[in-house]
C-alpha positions in Angstrom: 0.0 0.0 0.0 4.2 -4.7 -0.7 3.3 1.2 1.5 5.8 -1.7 -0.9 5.6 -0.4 -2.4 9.4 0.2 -4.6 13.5 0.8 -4.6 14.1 2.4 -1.2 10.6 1.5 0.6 6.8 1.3 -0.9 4.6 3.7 0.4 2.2 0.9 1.3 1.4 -2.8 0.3 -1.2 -3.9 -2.0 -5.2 -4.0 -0.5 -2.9 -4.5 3.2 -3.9 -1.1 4.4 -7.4 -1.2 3.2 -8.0 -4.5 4.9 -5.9 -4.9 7.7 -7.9 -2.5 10.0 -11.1 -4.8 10.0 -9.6 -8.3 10.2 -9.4 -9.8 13.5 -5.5 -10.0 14.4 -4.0 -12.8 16.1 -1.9 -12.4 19.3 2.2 -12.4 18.1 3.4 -9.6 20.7 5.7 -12.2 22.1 6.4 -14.1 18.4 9.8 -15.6 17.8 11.0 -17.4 14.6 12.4 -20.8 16.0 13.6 -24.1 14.0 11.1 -26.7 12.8 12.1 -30.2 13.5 12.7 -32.8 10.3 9.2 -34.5 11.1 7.5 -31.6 11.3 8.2 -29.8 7.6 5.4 -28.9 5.7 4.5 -31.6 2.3 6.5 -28.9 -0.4 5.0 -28.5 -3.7 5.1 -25.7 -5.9 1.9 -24.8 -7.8 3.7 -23.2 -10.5 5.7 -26.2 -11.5 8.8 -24.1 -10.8 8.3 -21.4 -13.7 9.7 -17.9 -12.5 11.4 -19.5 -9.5 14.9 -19.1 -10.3 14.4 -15.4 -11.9 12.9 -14.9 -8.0 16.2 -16.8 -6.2 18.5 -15.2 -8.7 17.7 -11.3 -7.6 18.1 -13.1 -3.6 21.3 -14.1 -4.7 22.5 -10.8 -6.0 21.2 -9.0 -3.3 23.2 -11.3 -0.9 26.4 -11.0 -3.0 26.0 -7.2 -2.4 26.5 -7.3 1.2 29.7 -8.2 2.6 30.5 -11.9 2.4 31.0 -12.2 6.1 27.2 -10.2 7.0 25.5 -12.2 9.5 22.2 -12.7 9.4 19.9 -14.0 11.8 17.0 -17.1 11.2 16.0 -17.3 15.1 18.4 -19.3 17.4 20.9 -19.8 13.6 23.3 -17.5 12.0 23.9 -17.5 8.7 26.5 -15.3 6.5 25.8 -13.3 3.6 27.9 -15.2 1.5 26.7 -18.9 3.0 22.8 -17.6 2.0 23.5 -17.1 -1.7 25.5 -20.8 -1.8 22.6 -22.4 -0.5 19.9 -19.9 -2.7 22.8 -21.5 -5.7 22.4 -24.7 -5.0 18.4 -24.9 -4.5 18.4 -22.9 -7.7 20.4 -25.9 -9.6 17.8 -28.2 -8.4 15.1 -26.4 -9.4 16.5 -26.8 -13.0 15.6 -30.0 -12.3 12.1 -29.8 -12.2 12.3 -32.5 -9.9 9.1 -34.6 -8.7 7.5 -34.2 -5.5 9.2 -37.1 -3.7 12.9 -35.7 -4.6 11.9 -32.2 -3.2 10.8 -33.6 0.2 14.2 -35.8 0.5 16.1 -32.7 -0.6 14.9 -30.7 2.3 14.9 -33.5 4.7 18.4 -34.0 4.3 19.9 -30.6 3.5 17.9 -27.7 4.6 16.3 -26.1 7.7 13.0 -25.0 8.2 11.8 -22.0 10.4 8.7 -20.2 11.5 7.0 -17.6 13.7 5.7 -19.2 17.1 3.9 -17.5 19.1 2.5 -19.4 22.5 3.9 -22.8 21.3 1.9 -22.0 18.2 3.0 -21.4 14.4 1.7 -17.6 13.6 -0.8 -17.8 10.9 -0.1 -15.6 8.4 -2.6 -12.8 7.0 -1.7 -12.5 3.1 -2.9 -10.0 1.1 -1.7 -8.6 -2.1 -0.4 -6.1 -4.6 0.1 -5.6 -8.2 1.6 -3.0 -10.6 -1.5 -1.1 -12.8 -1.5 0.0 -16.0 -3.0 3.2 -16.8 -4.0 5.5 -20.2 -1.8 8.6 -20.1 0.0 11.3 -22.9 3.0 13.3 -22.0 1.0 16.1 -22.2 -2.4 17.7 -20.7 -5.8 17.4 -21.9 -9.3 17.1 -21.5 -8.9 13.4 -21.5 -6.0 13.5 -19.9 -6.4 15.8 -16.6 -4.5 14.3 -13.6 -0.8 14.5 -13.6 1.9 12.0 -12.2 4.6 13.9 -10.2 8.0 13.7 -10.0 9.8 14.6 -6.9 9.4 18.1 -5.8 13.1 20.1 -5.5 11.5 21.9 -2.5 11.3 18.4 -0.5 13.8 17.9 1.4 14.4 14.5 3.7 16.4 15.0 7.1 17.8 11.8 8.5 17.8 12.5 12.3 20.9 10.3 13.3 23.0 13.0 12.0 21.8 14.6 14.6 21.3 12.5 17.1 22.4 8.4 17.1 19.8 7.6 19.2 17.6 8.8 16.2 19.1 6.3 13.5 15.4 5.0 12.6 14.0 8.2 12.0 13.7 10.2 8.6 11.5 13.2 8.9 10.1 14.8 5.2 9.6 18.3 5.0 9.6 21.1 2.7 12.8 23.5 2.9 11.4 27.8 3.1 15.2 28.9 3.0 15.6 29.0 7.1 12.9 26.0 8.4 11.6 23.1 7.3 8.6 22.5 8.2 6.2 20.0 6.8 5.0 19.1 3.0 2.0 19.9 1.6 -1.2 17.1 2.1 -2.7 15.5 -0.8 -5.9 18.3 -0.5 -3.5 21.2 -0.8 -1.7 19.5 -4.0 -4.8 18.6 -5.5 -6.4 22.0 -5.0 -3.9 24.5 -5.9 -0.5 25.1 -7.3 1.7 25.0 -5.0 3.9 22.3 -6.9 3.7 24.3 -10.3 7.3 26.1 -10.0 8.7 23.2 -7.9 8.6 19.7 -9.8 7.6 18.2 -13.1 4.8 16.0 -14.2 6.1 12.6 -15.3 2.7 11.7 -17.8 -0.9 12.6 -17.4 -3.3 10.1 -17.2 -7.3 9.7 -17.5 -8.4 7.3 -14.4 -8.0 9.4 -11.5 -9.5 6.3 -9.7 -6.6 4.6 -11.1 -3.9 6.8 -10.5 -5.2 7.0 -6.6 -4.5 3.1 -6.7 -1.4 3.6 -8.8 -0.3 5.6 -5.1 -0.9 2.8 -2.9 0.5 0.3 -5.1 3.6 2.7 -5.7 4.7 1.3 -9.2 3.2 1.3 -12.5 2.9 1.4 -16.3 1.6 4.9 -18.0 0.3 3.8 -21.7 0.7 6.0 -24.1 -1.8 6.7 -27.6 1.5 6.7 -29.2 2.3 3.2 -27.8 4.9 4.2 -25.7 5.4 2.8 -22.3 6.1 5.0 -19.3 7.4 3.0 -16.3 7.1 4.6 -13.0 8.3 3.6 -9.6 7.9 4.9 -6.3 10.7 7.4 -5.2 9.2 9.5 -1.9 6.1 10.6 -0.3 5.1 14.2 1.5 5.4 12.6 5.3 2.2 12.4 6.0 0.6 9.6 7.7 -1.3 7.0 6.0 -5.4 7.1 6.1 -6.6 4.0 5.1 -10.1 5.5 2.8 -11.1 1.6 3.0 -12.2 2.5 7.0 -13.1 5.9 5.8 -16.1 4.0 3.9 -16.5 1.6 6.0 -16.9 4.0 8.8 -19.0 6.2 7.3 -21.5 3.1 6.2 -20.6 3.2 2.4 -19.1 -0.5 2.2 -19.4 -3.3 4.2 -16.7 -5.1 6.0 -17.5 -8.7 4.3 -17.9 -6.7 0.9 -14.5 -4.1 1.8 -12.2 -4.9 -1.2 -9.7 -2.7 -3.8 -12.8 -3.2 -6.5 -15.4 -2.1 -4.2 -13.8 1.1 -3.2 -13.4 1.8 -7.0 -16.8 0.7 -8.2 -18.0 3.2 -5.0 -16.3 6.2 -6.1 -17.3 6.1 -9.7 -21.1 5.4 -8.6 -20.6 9.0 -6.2 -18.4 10.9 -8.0 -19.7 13.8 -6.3 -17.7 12.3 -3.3 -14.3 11.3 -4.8 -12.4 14.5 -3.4 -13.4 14.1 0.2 -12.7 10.4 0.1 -9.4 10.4 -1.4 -8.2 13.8 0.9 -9.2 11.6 3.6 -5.7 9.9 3.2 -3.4 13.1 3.3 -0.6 11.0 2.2 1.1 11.7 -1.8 3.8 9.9 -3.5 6.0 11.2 -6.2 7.7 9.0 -8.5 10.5 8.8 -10.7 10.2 7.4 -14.4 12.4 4.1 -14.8 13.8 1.8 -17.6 12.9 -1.4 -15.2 11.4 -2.4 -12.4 9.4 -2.5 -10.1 11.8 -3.1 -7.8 11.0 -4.0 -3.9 13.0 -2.7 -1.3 16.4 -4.9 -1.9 17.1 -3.1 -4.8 15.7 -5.8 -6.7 13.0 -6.8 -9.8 10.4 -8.1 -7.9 8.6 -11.6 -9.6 5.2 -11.9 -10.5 3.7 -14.4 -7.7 6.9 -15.3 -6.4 8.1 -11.8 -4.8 7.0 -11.6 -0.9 6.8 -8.3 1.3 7.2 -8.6 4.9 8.2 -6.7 7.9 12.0 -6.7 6.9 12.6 -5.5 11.0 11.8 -8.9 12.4 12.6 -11.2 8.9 15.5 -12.2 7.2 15.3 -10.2 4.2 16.2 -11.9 0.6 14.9 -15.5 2.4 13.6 -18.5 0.8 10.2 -18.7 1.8 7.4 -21.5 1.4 3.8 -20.1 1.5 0.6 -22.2 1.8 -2.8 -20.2 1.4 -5.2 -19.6 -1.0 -5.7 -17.2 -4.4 -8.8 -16.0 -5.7 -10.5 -18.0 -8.5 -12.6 -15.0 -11.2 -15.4 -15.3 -12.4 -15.0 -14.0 -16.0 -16.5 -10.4 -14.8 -13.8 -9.3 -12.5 -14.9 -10.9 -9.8 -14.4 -14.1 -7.6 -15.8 -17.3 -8.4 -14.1 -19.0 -5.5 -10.8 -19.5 -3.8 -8.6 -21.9 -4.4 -5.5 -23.3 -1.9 -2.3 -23.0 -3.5 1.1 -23.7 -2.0 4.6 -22.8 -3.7 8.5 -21.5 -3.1 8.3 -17.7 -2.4 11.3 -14.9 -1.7 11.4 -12.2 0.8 12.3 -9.4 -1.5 10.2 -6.1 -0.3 8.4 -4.7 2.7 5.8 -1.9 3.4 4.6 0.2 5.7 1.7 -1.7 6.5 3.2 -4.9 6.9 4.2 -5.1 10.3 4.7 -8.0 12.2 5.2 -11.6 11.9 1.4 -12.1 11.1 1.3 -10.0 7.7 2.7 -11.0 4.6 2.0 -9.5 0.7 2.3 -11.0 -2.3 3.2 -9.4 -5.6 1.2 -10.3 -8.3 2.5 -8.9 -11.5 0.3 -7.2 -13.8 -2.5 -7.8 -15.6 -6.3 -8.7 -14.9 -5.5 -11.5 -13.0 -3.0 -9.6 -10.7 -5.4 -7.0 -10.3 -8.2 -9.5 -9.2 -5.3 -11.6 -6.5 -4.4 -8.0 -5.3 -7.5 -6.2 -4.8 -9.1 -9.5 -3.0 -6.7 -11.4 -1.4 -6.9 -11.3 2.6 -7.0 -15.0 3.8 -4.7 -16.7 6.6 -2.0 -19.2 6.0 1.5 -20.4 6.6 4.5 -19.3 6.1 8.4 -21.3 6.3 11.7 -19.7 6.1 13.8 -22.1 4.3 17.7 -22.0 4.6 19.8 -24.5 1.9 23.1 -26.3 3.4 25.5 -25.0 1.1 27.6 -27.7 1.7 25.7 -30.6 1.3 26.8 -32.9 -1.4 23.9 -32.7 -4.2 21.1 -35.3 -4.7 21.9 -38.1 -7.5 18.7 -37.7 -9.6 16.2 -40.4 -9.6 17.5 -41.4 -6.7 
């Protein structure tokens, strides 16, 4: 909202921040990852029959290799080196290659890989997953009637003060404000932007685009693709927001008795708006929140610095997780209906990384897949809000490899 959203951190993750408010939250406060015993592993299987798997474990890899060989990095009670993390990720991803059946992927982890989890009160966490996905929207480069709502870059008056410099006690903390010559003080709220000019003389407009439905989502999701009518694509990923806090405008309606809680998803919050557009300002300046974003050759990326993969990139709360992990996931994804909606869900299970994180994924009970792009990531990101499980896998890179057919 997976908040995600891209390069240095997304603004939010997917439907997370729409959803999460509502959805009954179970108790982690006390939450550790500790190590599952041999009997107790999950029956792997990948849904996907591997395809985009290694492109997912290759970006791990390089983000691994750009650390320092000798980085230690913690999977509960285990430590683990940077440079041990991408042998192992090497070694799974030669295996893979394999395509191998389901019987040589459960005696390859018996026998040369560990297994972790969240517990919490002797119990493993159940995970909430939700989703996000990058949109594609109708834009020009220029302004029109068709074409009304721009797409900002970064304004040259926002300025970002890391406090540590300051302070070391304050590492954590960036504050965003806008620089007046002797203050800063802080950025304009969406309303302001929206209603006047104050960012005429101070930044430039990346593409104009039609939907501003769309390009409200395109802000939560913090990455996307601009079409042009000349055919040109516009790529644009997240680079930095105003500072202001997050309103979720999913509670706003549900608050307010617009949407129902069992009804509350992405879809339904879009179908609202263009039934009352009369109401569309109010709702959206209820979140006073704005990103900016920065026109890019690739992408998206997630917050390693690294493409994300369609269905096999995970966001988590990178504070309490191993970032870059191997991950194996267990839930269920939405099943449409032919009309944009959902004809039923269906449980899925399949091998995951842990390659971005968001602002509204906080905890070991919250987890957000990227979907891609597309109808069908659209319809998995706009819906998707069930419980499941989630493993943090680490490969031995020293075991001696399987013989196939073996």
């Amino acid at each position: 909202m997976r908040p995600k959203m891209f390069k240095t951190v997304r603004v939010l993750s997917g439907l997370a921040a729409l959803v999460m408010f509502f959805l009954s939250v179970q108790p982690v406060f006390c939450a550790r990852i500790v190590r599952v015993s041999v009997e107790n592993y999950p029956e792997f299987a990948d849904d996907l029959a591997f395809d985009g798997l290694e492109r997912a474990i290759a970006a791990s890899i390089a983000y691994y290799k750009k650390l320092p060989a000798s980085r230690e990095i913690k999977f509960g009670p285990d430590t683990y080196t940077a440079a041990e993390l991408a042998a192992g990720l090497q070694r799974f991803r030669q295996f893979v290659k394999t395509r191998p059946a389901s019987w040589e992927i459960k005696r390859f982890f018996k026998k040369q890989a560990r297994v972790y989890v969240f517990e919490a009160q002797k119990q493993q966490v159940r995970v909430l997953f939700t989703g996000y996905y990058e949109p594609v929207l109708a834009g020009s480069p220029r302004k029109s009637e068709k074409y009304p709502y721009p797409v900002y870059a970064r304004p040259r008056d926002l300025v970002q003060v890391d406090l540590a410099d300051f302070d070391r006690q304050c590492s954590k903390n960036t504050v965003i404000g806008r620089s007046t010559g002797s203050r800063v003080v802080p950025y304009y709220d969406r309303r302001t932007i929206e209603t006047t000019d104050v960012l005429e003389a101070h930044t430039e407009v990346l593409a104009w685009v039609a939907d501003p439905v769309k390009r409200f989502f395109l802000h939560v999701q913090g990455s996307g693709r601009i079409v042009f009518e000349s055919g040109r694509i516009c790529r644009v990923n997240y680079d930095v927001t105003n500072g202001r806090p997050y309103r979720s405008i999913g509670r706003y309606l549900i608050d307010k008795g617009k949407i129902s809680r069992k009804e509350m998803s992405m879809q339904a919050i879009g179908n609202y708006i263009r039934g009352h557009p009369d109401e569309m300002q109010e709702i959206f300046f209820y979140n006073p929140r704005y990103v900016f974003f920065k026109e890019a050759q690739d992408g998206p990326f997630g917050s390693l610095g690294v493409n994300l993969t369609p269905g096999r990139s995970v966001a988590l709360d990178q504070k309490i997780t191993p970032s870059g992990a191997l991950l194996f996931v267990s839930a269920k994804k939405p099943v449409g209906d032919g009309t944009g909606g959902v004809d039923h869900w269906q449980s899925f299970s399949r091998f995951m990384c842990s390659q971005d994180t968001g602002s509204a994924i906080r905890g070991p009970g919250r987890a957000d897949i990227f979907w891609g792009s597309g109808e069908y990531a659209e319809l998995a990101a706009g819906y998707m809000k069930h419980r499941g499980r989630l493993y943090f896998l680490v490969i031995d890179p020293d075991a001696k490899p399987p013989i196939p057919g073996r």
